[in-house]
C-alpha positions in Angstrom: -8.1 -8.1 1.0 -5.8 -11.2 1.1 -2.1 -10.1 0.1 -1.3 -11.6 -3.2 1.5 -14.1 -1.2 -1.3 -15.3 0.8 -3.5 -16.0 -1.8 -0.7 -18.4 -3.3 -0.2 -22.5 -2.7 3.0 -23.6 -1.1 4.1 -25.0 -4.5 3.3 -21.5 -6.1 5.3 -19.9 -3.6 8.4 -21.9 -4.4 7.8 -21.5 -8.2 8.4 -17.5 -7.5 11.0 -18.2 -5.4 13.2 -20.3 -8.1 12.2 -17.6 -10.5 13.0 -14.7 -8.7 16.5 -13.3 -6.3 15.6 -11.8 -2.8 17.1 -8.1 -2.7 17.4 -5.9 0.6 16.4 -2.4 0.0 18.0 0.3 2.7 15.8 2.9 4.4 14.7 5.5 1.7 16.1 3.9 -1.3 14.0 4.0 -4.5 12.5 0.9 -6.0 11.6 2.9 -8.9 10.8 6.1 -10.6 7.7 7.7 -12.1 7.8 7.4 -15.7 10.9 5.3 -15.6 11.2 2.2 -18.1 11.4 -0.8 -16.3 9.9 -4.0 -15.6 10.4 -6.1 -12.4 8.1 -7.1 -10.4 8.5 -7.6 -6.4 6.8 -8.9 -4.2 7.7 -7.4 -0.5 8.7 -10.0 2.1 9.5 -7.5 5.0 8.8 -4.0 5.5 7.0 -1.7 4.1 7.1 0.7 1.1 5.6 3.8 -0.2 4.0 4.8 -3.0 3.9 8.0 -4.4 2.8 9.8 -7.6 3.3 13.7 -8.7 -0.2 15.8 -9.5 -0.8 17.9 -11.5 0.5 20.8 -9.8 3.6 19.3 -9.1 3.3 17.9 -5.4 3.6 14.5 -4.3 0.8 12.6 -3.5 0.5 9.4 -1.4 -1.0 6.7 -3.2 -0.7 3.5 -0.9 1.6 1.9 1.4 2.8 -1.9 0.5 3.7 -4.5 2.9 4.9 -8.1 3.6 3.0 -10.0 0.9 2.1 -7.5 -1.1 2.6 -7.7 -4.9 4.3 -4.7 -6.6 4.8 -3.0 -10.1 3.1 -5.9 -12.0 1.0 -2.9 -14.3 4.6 -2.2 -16.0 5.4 -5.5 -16.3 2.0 -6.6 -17.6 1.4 -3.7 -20.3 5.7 -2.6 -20.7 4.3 1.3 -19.9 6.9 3.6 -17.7 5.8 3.2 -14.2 2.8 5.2 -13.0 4.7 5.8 -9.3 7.4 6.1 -7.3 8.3 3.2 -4.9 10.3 3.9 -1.8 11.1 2.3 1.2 10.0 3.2 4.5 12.2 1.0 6.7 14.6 -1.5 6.0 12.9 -4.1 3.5 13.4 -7.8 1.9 11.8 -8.4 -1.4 11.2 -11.4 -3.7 12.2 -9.6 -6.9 11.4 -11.0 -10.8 11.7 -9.6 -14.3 9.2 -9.2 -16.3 9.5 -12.0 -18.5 9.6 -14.9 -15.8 6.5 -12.9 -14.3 4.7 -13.1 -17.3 6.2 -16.6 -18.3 5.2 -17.8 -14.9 1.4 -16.5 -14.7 1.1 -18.0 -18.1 1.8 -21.9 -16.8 0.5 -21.3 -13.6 -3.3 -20.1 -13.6 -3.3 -20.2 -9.9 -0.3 -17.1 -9.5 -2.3 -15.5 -12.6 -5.6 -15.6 -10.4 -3.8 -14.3 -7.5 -2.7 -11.4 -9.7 -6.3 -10.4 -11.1 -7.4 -10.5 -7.5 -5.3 -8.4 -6.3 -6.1 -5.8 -9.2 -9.2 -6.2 -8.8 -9.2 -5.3 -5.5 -6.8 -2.2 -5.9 -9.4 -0.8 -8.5 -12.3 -1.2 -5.6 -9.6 0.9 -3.5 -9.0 3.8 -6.4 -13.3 4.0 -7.0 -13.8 4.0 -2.8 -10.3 7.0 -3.0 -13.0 8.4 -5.1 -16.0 8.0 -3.1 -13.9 9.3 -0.2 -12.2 12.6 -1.5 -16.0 14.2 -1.3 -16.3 13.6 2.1 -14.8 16.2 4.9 -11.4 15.5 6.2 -12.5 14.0 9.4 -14.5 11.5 7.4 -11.6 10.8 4.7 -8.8 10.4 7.3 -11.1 7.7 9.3 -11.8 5.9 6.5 -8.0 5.6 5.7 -7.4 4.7 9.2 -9.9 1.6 8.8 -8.5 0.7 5.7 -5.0 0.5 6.8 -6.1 -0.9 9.5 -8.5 -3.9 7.9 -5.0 -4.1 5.7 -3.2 -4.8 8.4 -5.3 -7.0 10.5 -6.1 -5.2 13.1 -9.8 -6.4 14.5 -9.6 -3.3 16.9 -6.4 -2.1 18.5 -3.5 -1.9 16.9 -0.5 0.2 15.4 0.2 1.2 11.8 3.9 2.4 10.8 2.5 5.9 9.2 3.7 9.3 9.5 1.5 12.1 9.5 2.6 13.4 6.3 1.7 10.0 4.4 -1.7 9.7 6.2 -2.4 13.5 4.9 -1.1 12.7 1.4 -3.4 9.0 1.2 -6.3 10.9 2.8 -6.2 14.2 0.4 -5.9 16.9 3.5 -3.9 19.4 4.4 -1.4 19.1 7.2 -3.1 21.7 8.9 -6.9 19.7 8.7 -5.2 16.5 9.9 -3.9 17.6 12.6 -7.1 19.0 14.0 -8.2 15.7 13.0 -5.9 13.8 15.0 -6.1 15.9 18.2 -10.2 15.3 17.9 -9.8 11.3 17.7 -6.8 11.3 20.2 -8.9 13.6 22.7 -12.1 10.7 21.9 -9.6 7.9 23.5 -9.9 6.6 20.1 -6.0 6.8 18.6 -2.9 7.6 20.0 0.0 9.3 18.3 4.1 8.4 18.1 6.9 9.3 15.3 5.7 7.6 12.5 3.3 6.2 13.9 -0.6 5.9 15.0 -1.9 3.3 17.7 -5.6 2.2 16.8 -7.5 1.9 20.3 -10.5 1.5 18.9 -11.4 0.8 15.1 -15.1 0.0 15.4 -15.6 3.9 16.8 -13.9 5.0 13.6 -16.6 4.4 11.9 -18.7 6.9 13.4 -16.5 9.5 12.0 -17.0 8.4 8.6 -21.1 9.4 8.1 
């Protein structure tokens, strides 16, 4: 899926940037709260971000990771409901940061940053129904099939590394710790992944695939 900054003109891009203030967010600030009131919109120029949502039971559950180009919190700012997640940083990150009204003023004269929006819904919906698909599946299965997602995300044709720790990768792919890690010592013993501190090097996406049947 094209990040919603790619899927902008140049002219479009400077239309957000008049309308909106860069901010710098520190390593493990909050963006926003779960069920908090508020409206702004970001879209992320550097770093990455995660977000996070409580179950039922009370845990915290991984529900995506957002980077450089990605479009954030536009559901509040669209509908004015308390935000569905918590948005942290990672890492150190830049972001394009706009209220709610010039969001909403903006999409309405420009159909092109209003398009770019509904794409980028639209594709996130395809992402919750395939979540789905893949929480039936065994934990070898689920884990690979976040590992090529993340990795298609990131642009990585075959090798490449994804800034993830093990905990988020466990939360995204609905597994225990325990199950992941037998997960990740099978694909790192198959020459397939490597492993670092927050981390995972991608030696060989197309063989992830086989783990997904």
């Amino acid at each position: 899926m094209d990040r919603f900054w790619g899927l902008l003109s140049p002219a479009e891009h400077d239309v957000l940037a008049v309308a909106g203030v860069e901010r710098d967010y520190p390593p493990g600030s909050s963006v926003c709260h779960e069920g908090e009131v508020t409206g702004h919109v970001l879209v992320v120029r550097r770093g990455l971000l995660r977000v996070t949502a409580t179950t039922a039971n009370g845990t915290e559950k991984v529900l995506a990771v957002r980077g450089p180009g990605d479009l954030v919190g536009e559901r509040s700012a669209v509908d004015g409901l308390p935000r569905s997640a918590t948005v942290q940083a990672l890492g150190a990150v830049r972001a394009l940061v706009l209220s709610a009204a010039s969001f909403a003023s903006l999409c309405q004269r420009h159909p092109g940053i209003a398009w770019a929006v509904l794409i980028v819904v639209i594709a996130r919906q395809r992402d919750t129904d395939r979540q789905r698909v893949q929480i039936s599946g065994t934990a070898t299965q689920r884990v690979a099939a976040v590992l090529i997602d993340m990795a298609l995300r990131r642009g990585i044709a075959d090798q490449g590394a994804i800034a993830l720790s093990q905990e988020e990768l466990a939360g995204i792919a609905g597994t225990s710790r325990e199950s992941l890690v037998r997960v990740l010592r099978t694909l790192r013993e198959e020459g397939i992944i490597g492993t670092g501190r927050r981390k995972i090097d991608i030696h060989h996406v197309g063989r992830l695939y086989d783990f997904t049947n």
